[in-house]
C-alpha positions as CSV (number, residue, x, y, z in Angstrom):
1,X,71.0,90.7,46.8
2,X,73.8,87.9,47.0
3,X,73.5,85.2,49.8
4,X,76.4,86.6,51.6
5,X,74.4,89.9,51.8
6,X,71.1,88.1,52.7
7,X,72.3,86.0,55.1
8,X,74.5,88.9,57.2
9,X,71.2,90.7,57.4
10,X,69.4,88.3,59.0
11,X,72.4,87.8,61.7
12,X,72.3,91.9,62.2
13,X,68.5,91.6,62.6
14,X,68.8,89.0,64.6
15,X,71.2,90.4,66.7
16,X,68.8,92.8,67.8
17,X,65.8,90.3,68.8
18,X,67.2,91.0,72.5
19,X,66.1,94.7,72.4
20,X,63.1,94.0,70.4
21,X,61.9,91.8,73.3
22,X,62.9,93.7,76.2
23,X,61.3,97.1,74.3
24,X,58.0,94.7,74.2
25,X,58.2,93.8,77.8
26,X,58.3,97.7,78.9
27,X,55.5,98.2,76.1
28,X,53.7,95.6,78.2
29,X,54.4,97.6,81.8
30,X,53.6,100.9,80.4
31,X,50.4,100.0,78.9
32,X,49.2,98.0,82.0
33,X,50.6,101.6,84.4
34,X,47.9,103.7,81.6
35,X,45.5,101.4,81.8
36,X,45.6,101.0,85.6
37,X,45.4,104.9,85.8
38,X,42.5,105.1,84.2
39,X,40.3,103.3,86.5
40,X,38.1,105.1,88.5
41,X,38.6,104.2,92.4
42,X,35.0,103.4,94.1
43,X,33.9,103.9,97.4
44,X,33.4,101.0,99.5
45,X,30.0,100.4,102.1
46,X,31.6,100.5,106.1
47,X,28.8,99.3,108.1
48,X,25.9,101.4,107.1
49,X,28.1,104.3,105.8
50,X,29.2,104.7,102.9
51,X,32.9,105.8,102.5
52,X,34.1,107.7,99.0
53,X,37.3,107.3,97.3
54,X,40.2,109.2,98.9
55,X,42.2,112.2,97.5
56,X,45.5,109.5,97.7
57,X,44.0,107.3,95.8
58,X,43.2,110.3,93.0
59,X,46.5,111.1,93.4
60,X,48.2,107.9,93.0
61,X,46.1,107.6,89.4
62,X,47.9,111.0,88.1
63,X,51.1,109.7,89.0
64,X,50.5,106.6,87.2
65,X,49.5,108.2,83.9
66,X,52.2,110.8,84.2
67,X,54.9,107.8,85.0
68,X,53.3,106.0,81.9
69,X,53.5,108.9,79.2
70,X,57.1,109.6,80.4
71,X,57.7,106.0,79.9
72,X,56.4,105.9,76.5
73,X,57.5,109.2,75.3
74,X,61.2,107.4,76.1
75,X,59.9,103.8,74.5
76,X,58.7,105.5,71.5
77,X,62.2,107.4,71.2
78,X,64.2,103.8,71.6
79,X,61.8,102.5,68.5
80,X,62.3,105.1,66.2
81,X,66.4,104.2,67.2
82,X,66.4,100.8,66.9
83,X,64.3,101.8,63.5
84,X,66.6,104.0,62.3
85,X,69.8,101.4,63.0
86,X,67.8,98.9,60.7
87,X,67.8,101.3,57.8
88,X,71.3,102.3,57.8
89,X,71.8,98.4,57.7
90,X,69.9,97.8,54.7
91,X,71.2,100.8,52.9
92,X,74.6,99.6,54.0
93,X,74.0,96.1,52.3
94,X,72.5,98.1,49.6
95,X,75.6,100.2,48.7
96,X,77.7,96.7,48.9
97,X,75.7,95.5,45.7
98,X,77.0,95.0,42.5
99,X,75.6,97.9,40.3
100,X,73.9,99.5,43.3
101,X,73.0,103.3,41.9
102,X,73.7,102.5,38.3
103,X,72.3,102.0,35.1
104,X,72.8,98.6,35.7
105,X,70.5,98.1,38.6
106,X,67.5,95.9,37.6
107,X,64.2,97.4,37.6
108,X,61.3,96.1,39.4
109,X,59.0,94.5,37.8
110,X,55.7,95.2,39.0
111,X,53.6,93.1,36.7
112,X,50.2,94.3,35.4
113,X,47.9,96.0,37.7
């Protein structure tokens, strides 16, 4: 690749470091939701009676998982965009090369293994 072609990737990856990082963040909230969820609620010692968990408290534990596979079924369908915008970059840098597709494109050389 030429330095003109090197160097406007790195400004089109960089240009999406903003996503990256706010994709990381909602990783972040939707594995903390899961891992919440999957907690089990204990009962607690009132006086001399013991008191189990609630039914609300179950029930707040399936909303949370159910929230967080939503939320990742969606955060895995923004990665595989994000993904797929980065390969259409290279290739288009790719195409832009001298020779790109031809005879003429150097081999590479894998040395001896």
């Amino acid at each position: 690749m030429d330095e003109n072609a090197i160097y406007e990737y790195f400004i089109q990856m960089g240009a999406m470091r903003p996503e990256q990082d706010r994709l990381k963040r909602k990783q972040a909230l939707i594995n903390a939701l899961g891992g919440n969820s999957m907690t089990l609620d204990k009962g607690e010692m009132i006086g001399k009676h013991y008191v189990g968990p609630g039914i609300g408290g179950a029930l707040s534990k399936l909303g949370q998982a159910y929230f967080a596979k939503q939320g990742q079924a969606g955060l895995d369908t923004q990665y595989s965009e994000m993904d797929q915008r980065q390969r259409d970059i290279i290739e288009s840098l790719r195409k832009r090369q001298k020779g790109y597709g031809t005879a003429y494109e150097k081999a590479m050389d894998w040395g001896e293994y």
